[in-house]
N, C-alpha and C positions, 0 to 999 in steps of 0.2 A: 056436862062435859061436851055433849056434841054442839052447844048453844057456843060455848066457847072456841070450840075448833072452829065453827064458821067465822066467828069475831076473829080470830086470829087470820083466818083465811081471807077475809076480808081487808086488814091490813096489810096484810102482804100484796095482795093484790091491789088496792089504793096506790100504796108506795112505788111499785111499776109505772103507774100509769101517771104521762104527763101532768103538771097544774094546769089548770088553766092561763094564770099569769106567764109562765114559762113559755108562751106565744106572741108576748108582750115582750117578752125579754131577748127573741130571738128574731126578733122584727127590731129591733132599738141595735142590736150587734150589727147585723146586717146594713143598716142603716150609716153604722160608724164608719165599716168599712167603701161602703159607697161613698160615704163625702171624703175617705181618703186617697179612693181612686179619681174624683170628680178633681182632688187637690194634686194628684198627678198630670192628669188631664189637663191642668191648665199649665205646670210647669212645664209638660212638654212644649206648649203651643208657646213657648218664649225660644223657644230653638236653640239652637247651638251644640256645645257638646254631651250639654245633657243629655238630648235627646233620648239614646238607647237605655240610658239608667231608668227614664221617665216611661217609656216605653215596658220594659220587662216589670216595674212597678203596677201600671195598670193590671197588667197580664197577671204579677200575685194576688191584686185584691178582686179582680175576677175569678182567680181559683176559689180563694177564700169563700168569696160570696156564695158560688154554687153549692160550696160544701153546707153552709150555712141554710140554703136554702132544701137540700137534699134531707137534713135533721129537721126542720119543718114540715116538710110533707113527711119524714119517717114519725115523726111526733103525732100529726094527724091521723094516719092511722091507728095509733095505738090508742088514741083518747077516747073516750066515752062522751066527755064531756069537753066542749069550746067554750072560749070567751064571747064569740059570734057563730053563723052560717060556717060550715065548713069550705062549702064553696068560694065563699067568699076569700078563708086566710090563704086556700092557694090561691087564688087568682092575686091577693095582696103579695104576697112572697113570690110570686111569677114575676108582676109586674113590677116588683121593684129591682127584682136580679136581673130583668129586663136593660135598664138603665143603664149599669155597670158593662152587661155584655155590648150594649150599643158602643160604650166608650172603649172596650177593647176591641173592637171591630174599626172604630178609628183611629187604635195607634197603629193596628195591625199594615190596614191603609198607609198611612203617614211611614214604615218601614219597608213596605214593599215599593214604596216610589223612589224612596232615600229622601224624603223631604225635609230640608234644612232651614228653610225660612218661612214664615207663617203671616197671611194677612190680617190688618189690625183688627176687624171683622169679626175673624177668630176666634181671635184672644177676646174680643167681649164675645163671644158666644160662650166661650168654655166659663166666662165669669158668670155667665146666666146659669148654665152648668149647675157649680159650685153653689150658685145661691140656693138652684131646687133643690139639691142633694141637704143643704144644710136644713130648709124646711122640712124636709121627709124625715131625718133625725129631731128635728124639733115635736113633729105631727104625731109621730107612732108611737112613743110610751103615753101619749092622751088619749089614746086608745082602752088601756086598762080602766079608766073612767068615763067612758062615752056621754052617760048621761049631761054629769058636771059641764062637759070639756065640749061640748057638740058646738056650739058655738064660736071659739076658738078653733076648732079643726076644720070648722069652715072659713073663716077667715084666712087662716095657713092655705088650703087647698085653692083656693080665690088669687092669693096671691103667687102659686106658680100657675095658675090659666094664664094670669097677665104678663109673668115673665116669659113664657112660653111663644104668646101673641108679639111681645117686644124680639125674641129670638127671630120667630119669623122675618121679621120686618130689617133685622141685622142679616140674617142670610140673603134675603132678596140685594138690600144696597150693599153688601160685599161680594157678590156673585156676579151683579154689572158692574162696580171697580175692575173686577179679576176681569172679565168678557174685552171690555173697554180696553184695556193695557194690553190681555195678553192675546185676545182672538187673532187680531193682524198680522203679527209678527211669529208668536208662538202657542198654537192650539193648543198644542198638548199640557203646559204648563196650566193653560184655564182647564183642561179636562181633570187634572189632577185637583187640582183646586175644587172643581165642581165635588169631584166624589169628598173631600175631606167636608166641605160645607153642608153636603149631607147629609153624613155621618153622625157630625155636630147638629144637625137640626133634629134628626131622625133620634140623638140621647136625649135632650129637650122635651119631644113629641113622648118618649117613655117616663118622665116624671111627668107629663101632664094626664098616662095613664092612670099614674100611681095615683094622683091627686082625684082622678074619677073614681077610682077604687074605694079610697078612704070615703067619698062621699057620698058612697051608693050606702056602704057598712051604717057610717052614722042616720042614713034615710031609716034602714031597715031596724037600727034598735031607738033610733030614738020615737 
């Protein structure tokens, strides 16, 4: 009988505690969300009357995300047992709600100026944007496989360094456009410009975290 109460005790207590996959699955949600904010992100930067819609959009899947991210680290605590380092899945779940809060910190910008027209510049940064967000949902459910998948997650993480390095190189040559046209005439206009190019470099610069993230994890199990 007591053999059994612990058996039973034991289920019960299993059943509470996190899966392990269920870390995999809250990293892949997260992740959705991010490439839908990354797909606002870019609708704003086409301007016009959208803008506010595209704006308060950002701003839900930023809520979203932290909440997602808040059930992560509550999850972490409760576990016994991870799919990796614990240290690691926060710093992974930091550094990707990272991302998202960068790009609401750019519409945030882009509303407090009133900004209605956006250089072409941009609009290819917010598409480099979009690309890393789409590789970090392609990257993170290959996670629940490391060993298999190590290979491929290095590839994926490779290729937002390079969009990253390409970002760079769009911010500098759209930051002399802007300097160039508006220094002379109208500072302030390049001042504004300068923070939203940023902004956008500085979202870019937090998926190229995420991607050192992912390949410190795959160092340490494979």
């Amino acid at each position: 009988m007591v053999l059994v109460g612990v058996w039973r005790m034991m289920r019960w207590f299993q059943a509470l505690m996190p899966r392990e996959d269920k870390f995999v699955e809250m990293f892949t949600h997260h992740s959705e969300v991010v490439v839908a904010g990354a797909r606002a992100l870019r609708s704003l930067l086409e301007g016009g009357e959208g803008i506010p819609r595209y704006c308060k959009a950002v701003v839900t899947h930023e809520n979203e995300a932290d909440l997602i991210t808040r059930d992560v680290l509550l999850a972490l605590r409760r576990s016994f047992i991870t799919p990796f380092d614990r240290t690691d899945i926060k710093d992974l779940i930091t550094s990707m709600d990272d991302t998202i809060d960068q790009m609401q910190k750019t519409a945030k910008s882009i509303t407090l100026f009133g900004v209605h027209e956006f250089e072409p510049d941009m609009r290819l940064m917010a598409d480099a944007i979009l690309q890393c967000a789409e590789i970090v949902h392609e990257a993170v459910p290959l996670l629940a496989d490391i060993g298999s998948k190590a290979g491929r997650l290095g590839g994926l993480c490779e290729r937002i360094t390079k969009i990253e390095g390409r970002a760079d190189d769009m911010h500098d040559a759209g930051l002399k456009k802007l300097y160039e046209r508006c220094a002379p005439s109208n500072p302030m206009a390049f001042v504004i410009g300068q923070e939203i190019f940023d902004h956008l470099e500085a979202v870019v610069d937090r998926f190229d975290d995420v991607a050192n993230e992912i390949q410190s994890i795959v160092i340490e199990q494979v």
